[in-house]
N, C-alpha and C positions, 0 to 999 in steps of 0.2 A: 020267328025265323031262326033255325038253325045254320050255322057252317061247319061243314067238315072239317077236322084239325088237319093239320096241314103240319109239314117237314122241313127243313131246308138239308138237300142232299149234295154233297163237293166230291164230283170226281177227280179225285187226286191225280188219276194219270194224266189229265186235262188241265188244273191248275199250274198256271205257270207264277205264280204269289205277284201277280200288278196289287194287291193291297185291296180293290177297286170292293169287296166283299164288305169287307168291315170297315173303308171309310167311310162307305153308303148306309150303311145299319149295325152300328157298334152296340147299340144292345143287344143284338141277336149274330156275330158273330164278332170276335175275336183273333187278332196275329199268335199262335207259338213262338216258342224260339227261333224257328226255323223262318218265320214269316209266314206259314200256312195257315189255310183260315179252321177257327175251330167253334164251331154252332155252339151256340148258348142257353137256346130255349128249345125243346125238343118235347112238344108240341108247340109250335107257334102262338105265345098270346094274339089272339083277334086282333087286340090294338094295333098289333107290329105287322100284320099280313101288310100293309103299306110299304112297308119298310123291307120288310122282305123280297114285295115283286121288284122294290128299284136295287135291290141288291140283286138281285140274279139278271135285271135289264143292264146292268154295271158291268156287269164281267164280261173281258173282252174276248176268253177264250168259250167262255158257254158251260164251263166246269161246275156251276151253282145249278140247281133248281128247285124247284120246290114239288112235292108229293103229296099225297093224301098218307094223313098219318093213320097207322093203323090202332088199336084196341092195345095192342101187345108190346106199341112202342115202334114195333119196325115198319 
């Protein structure tokens, strides 16, 4: 059984930094200086797809999601 690689995508205009990203899945995303969130695995290890849907089911404003990653990264 194969899975598509997958992304986690932050609309920035959308982020309003509740934290709520990377308290849920600090392996795969991180606060900057600023408190915005900053992705850390890009393609998603398999392991952390878990990890990732409750970070994007976390966000209060809807700014996380996750994608199909493509071949080329984007």
């Amino acid at each position: 059984m194969t899975t598509t690689p997958a992304r986690l995508i932050v609309d920035r205009n959308a982020c309003a930094g509740h934290g709520m990203c990377y308290a849920m899945a600090p392996i795969l995303v991180e606060p900057d200086e600023q408190g915005d969130p900053v992705i850390l695995a890009d393609p998603i290890p398999g392991a952390q797809l878990g990890a990732a849907d409750t970070a994007v089911a976390a966000c209060p404003e809807r700014a996380l999601s996750l994608a199909a990653a493509t071949d080329d990264g984007q």
